[in-house]
C-alpha positions in Angstrom: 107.7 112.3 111.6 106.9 108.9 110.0 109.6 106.7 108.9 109.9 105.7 104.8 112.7 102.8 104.0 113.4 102.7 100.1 115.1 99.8 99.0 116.1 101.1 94.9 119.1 100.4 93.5 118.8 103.0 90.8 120.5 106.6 92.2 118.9 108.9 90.2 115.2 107.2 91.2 116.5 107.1 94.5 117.2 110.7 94.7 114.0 111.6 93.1 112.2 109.2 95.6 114.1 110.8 98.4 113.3 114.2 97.4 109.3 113.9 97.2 109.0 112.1 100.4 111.1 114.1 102.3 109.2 117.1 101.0 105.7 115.5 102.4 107.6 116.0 105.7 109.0 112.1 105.7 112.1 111.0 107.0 113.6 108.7 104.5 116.0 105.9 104.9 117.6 104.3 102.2 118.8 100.8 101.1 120.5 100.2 97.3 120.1 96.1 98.1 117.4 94.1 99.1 119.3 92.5 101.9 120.5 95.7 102.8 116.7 96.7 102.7 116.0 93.6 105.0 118.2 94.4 107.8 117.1 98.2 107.6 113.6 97.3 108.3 114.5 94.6 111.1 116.1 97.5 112.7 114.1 100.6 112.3 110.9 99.1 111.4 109.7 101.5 109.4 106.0 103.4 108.6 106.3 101.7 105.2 108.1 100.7 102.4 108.9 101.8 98.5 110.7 98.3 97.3 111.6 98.3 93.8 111.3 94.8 92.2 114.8 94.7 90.5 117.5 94.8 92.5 121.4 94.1 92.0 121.3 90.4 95.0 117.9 89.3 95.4 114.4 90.0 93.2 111.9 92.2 95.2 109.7 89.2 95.7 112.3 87.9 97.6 112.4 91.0 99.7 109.1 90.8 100.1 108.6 87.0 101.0 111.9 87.5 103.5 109.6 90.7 105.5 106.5 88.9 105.2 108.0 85.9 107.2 109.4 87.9 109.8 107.3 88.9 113.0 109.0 92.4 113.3 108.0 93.3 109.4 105.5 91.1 108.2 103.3 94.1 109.4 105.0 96.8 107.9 102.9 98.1 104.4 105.2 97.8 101.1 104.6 99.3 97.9 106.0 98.0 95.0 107.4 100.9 92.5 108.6 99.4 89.8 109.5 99.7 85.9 108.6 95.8 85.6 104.8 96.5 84.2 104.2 93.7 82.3 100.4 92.3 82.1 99.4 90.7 85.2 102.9 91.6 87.4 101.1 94.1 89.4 97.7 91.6 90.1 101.2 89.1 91.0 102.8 91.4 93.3 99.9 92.1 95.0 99.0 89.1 95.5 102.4 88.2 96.4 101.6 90.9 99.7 102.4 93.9 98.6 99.9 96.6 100.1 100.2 99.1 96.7 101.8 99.4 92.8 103.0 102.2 91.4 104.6 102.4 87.6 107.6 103.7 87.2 108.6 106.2 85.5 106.8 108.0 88.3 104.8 111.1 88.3 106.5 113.6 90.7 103.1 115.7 91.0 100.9 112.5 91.6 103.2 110.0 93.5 102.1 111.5 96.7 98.8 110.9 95.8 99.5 107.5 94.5 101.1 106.1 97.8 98.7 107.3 99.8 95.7 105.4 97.4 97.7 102.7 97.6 98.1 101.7 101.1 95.5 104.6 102.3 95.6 105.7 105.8 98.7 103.9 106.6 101.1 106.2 105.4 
């Protein structure tokens, strides 16, 4: 069973998160901050990651930047689902190094499908 970390801060997204991929037979852990997030994936180096952007201590980029300049995560893929869709943030945050983007509010029926365009065969 493949490993999912989310690092959300928002419970009811979380939940709903939770739900989906543990349905698609994913084990889910879960991290409300991004440092929390951080230290999760140092120490279970997870299949991949859902990061949102806004976060309560540091901004996803800084989440992002912090994994990416690690040896033990700087592999790991990270998909940015976020509500902050402004023009141009997804073309930032993937250029940033995140692997995928998907828009929040999300699609229950299609996020499955949208992870698994995102970062393809890694999931």
């Amino acid at each position: 069973m493949k490993t999912v970390l989310v690092i959300e801060d928002n419970p009811d997204n979380m939940l709903l998160i939770s739900d989906i991929l543990e349905s698609n037979g994913y084990r889910v852990l879960q991290a409300e901050t991004g440092l929390e997030g951080i230290e999760m994936a140092e120490a279970n180096v997870p299949g991949f990651i859902i990061l949102d952007i806004q976060l309560p201590d540091i901004i996803g980029n800084e989440v992002l930047e912090r994994l990416r300049n690690k040896e033990i995560t700087r592999h790991i893929p990270v998909v940015a689902m976020t509500s902050y869709a402004m023009t141009g943030d997804k073309e930032r945050l993937l250029a940033a190094g995140c692997d995928g983007y998907v828009e929040k509010p999300i699609n229950p029926g299609a996020v499955m499908q949208q992870l698994k365009e995102a970062i393809g065969e890694k999931i």
